[in-house]
C-alpha positions as CSV (number, residue, x, y, z in Angstrom):
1,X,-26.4,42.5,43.0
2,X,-28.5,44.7,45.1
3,X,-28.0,48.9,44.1
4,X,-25.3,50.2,46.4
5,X,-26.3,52.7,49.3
6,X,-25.3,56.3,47.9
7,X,-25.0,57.4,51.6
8,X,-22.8,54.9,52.6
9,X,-20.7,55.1,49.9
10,X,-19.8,58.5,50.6
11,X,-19.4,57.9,53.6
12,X,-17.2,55.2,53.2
13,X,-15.2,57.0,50.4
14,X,-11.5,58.5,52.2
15,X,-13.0,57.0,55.9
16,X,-15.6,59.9,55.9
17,X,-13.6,62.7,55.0
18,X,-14.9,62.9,51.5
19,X,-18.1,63.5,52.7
20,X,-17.6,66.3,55.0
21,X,-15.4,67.9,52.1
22,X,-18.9,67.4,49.9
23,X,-21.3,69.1,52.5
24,X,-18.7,72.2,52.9
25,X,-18.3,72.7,49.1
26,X,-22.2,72.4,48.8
27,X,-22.5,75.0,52.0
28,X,-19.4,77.3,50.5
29,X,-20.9,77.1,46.9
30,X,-24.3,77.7,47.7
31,X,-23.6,80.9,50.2
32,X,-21.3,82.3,47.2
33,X,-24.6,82.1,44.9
34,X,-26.9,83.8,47.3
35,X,-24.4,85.8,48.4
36,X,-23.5,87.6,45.1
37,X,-26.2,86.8,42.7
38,X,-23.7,84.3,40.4
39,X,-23.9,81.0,39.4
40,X,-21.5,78.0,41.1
41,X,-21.0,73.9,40.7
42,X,-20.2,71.4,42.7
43,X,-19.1,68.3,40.3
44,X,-18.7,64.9,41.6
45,X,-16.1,62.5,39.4
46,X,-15.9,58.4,40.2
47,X,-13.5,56.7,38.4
48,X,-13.4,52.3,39.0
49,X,-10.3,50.2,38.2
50,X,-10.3,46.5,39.6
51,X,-7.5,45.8,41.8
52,X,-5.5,42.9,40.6
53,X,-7.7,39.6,40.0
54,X,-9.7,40.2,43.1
55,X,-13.5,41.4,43.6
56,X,-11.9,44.4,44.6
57,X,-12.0,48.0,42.6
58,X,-9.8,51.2,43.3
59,X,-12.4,54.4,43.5
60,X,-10.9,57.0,42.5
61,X,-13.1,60.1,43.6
62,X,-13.1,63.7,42.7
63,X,-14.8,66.3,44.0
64,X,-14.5,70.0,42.0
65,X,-15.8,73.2,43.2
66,X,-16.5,76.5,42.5
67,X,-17.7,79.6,44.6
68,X,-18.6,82.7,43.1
69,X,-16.8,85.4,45.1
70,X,-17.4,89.4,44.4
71,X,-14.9,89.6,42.0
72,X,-14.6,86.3,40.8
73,X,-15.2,82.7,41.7
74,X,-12.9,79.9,44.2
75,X,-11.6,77.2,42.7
76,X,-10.9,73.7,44.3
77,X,-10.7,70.4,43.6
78,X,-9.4,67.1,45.2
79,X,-8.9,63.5,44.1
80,X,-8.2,60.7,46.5
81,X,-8.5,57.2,45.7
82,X,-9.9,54.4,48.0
83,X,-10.3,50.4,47.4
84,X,-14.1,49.4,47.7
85,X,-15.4,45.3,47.8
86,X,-17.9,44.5,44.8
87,X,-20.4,42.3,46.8
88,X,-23.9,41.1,46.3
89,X,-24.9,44.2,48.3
90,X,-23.5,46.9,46.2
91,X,-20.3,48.5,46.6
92,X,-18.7,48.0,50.7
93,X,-15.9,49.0,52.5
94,X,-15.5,45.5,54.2
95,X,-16.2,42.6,52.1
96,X,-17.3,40.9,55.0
97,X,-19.6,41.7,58.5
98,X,-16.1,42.1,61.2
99,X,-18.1,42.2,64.2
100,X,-19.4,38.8,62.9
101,X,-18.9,35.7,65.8
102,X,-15.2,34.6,65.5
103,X,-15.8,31.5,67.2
104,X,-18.0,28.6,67.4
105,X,-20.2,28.7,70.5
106,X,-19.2,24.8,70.7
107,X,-15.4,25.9,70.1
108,X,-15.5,28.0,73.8
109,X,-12.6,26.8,76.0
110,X,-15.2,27.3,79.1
111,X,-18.9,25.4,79.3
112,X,-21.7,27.9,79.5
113,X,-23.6,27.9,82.6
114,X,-27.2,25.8,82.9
């Protein structure tokens, strides 16, 4: 099995979502360090169970931040979960290509032109 494409599996991880979540707690956390001189983390969790008897696993993906604030620090985290195929390139969101040819070029109900 080829090593999965980091990028695309954020990407794919909650239809995108989890990534834009990621670059705004990097952007929050790192403004809140510059901003008041204090330390702050961002900490990525993954979490794989196989779904039934299928090539199929359940991600489930947490993302935990920190921003230091004058006073203090903001606290968030959130865990969502999506279902990810285990193919022979890496981890995908489709198991299979779905813009792939449905039909047979022989199978067409109309003859293509000369």
């Amino acid at each position: 099995m080829k090593a999965t494409d980091s990028a695309d599996f954020i990407q794919s991880l909650n239809a995108g979502v989890f990534s834009d979540q990621f670059g705004r707690a990097l952007s929050d956390v790192a403004a809140g360090v510059i901003d008041h001189g204090k330390e702050g983390t961002v900490t990525l969790t993954f979490k794989f169970k196989q779904i039934a008897q299928t090539n199929q696993v359940n991600v489930t993906h947490k993302l935990d931040f920190s921003q230091p604030t004058k006073r203090g620090k903001k606290r968030e985290d959130t865990t969502l979960d999506t279902p990810l195929y285990v193919t022979p390139e890496g981890l995908q969101l489709m198991q299979t290509n779905p813009t792939d040819q449905l039909f047979r070029r022989e199978d067409t109900p109309i003859p293509a032109r000369s």
